[in-house]
C-alpha positions in Angstrom: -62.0 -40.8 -46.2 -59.0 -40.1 -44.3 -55.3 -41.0 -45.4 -52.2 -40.5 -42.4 -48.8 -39.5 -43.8 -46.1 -39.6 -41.9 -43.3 -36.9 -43.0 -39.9 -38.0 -42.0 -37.7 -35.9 -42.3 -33.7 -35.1 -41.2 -33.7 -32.8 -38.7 -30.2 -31.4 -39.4 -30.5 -31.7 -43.0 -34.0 -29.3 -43.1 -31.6 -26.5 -40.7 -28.8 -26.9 -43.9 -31.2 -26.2 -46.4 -33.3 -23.9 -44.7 -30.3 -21.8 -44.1 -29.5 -22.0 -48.0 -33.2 -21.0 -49.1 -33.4 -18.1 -46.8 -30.5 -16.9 -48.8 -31.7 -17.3 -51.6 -34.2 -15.5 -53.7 -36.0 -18.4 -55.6 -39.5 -18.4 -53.5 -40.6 -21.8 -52.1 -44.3 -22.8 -52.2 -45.9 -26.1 -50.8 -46.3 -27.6 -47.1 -43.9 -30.1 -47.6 -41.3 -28.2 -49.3 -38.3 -26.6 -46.5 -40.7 -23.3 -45.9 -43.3 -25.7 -44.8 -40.6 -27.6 -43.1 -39.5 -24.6 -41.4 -43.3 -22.8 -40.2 -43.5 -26.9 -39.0 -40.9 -26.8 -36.5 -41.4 -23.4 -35.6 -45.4 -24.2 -34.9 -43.9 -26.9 -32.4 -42.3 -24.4 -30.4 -45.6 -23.6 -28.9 -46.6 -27.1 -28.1 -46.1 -29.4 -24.6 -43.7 -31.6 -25.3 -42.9 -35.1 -23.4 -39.6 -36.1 -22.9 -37.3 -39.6 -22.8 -33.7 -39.2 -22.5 -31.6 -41.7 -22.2 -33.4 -45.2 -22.9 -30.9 -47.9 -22.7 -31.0 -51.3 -25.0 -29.5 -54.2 -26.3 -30.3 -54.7 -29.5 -28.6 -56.3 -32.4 -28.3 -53.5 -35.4 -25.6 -52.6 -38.1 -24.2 -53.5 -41.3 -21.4 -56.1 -39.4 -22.2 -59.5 -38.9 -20.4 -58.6 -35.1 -22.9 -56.5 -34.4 -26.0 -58.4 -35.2 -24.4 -62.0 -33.9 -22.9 -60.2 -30.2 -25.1 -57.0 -30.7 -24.5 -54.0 -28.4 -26.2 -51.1 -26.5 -27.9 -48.2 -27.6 -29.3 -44.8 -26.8 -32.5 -43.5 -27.7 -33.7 -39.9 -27.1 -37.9 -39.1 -28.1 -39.5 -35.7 -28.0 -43.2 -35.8 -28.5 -45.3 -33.1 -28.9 -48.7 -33.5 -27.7 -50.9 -32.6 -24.9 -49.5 -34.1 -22.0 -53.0 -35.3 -20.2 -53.3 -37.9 -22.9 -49.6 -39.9 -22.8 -49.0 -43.0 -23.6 -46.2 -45.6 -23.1 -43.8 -44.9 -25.8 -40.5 -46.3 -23.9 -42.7 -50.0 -24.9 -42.3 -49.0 -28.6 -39.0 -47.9 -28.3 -38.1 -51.5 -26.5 -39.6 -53.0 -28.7 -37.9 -51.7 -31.6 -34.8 -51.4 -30.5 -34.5 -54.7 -28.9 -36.7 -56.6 -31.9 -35.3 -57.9 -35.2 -32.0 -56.9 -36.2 -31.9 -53.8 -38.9 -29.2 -52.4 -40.5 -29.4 -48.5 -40.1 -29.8 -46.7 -37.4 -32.1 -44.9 -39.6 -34.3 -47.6 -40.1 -34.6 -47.9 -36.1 -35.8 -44.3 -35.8 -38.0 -44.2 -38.3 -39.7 -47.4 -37.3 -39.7 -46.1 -33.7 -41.6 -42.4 -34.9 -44.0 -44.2 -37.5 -45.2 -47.1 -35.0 -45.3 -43.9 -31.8 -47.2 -41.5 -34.0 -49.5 -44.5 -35.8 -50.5 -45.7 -32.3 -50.9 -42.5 -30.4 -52.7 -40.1 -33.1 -52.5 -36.7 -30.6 -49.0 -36.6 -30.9 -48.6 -33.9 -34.2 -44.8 -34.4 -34.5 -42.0 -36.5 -32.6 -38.2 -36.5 -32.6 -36.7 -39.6 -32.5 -32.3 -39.7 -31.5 -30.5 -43.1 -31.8 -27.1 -43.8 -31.1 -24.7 -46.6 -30.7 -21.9 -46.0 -27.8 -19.5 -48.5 -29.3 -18.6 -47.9 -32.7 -14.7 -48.7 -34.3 -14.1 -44.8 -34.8 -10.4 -43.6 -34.7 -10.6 -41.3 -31.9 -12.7 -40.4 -29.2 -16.6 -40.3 -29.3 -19.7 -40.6 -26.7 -21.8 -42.3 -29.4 -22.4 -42.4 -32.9 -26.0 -41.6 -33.8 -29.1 -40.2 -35.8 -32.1 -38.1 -35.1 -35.0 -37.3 -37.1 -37.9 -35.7 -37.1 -41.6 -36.5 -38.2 -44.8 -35.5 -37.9 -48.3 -36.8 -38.4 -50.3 -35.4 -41.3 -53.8 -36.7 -41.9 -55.1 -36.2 -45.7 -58.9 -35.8 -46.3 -60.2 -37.3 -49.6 -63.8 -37.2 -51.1 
């Protein structure tokens, strides 16, 4: 029997500690520890990748009660790594998500936006997912305000 795990992880988080364990002289063992995190990314390197920059929506998202009464746009960026003859319609999810019920993280909208891509399409092996809201109440100036992570699709064989 199979088992699908999705690993999320922050993309700019992994870099940070990455950068920290090479560094360092305590060895790290384990596929999902940051080595495994780091021969992950690099194994995408090689990979076709499909891109969506860019999608606009109007969803309803954020801690405020503003923000999920009036709601507001936002900005999603996906890279998916798969073989491109076999693509699917991933800007759907993405609608769907972003202009579905209201969550409160940004977070939460990207991770429900990789787990749903990579849960319905299973030859993608890893996607990145960016979300960002253009109006935020930031002092100063700011294009958007945003997240991006990064998962990827491991399947789990048990006897």
């Amino acid at each position: 029997m199979a088992r699908v795990t999705v690993l999320h992880a922050p993309l700019r988080l992994i870099v940070v500690v990455a950068r920290r364990a090479a560094s360092s002289s305590v060895p790290h063992h384990g596929a999902h520890g940051v080595a495994g995190a780091i021969m992950a990314e690099r194994e995408l390197i090689n990979k076709d990748k499909l891109l969506l920059r860019g999608l606009k929506f109007h969803g309803f998202h954020g801690v405020k009660q503003e923000e999920k009464i009036l709601g507001q746009k936002f900005v999603v960026d996906v890279d998916a790594w798969m073989d491109l003859s076999a693509s699917g319609d991933i800007y759907r999810i993405v609608k769907d998500v972003v202009e579905g019920p209201s969550l409160n993280l940004l977070e939460v909208v990207a991770h429900r936006i990789s787990s749903a891509t990579l849960l319905k399409f299973p030859q993608i092996s890893a996607i990145r997912v960016k979300v960002g809201k253009p109006h935020v109440d930031v002092q100063g100036i700011v294009d958007y305000l945003g997240v991006e992570i990064l998962s990827r699709l491991y399947l789990n064989n048990f006897d």
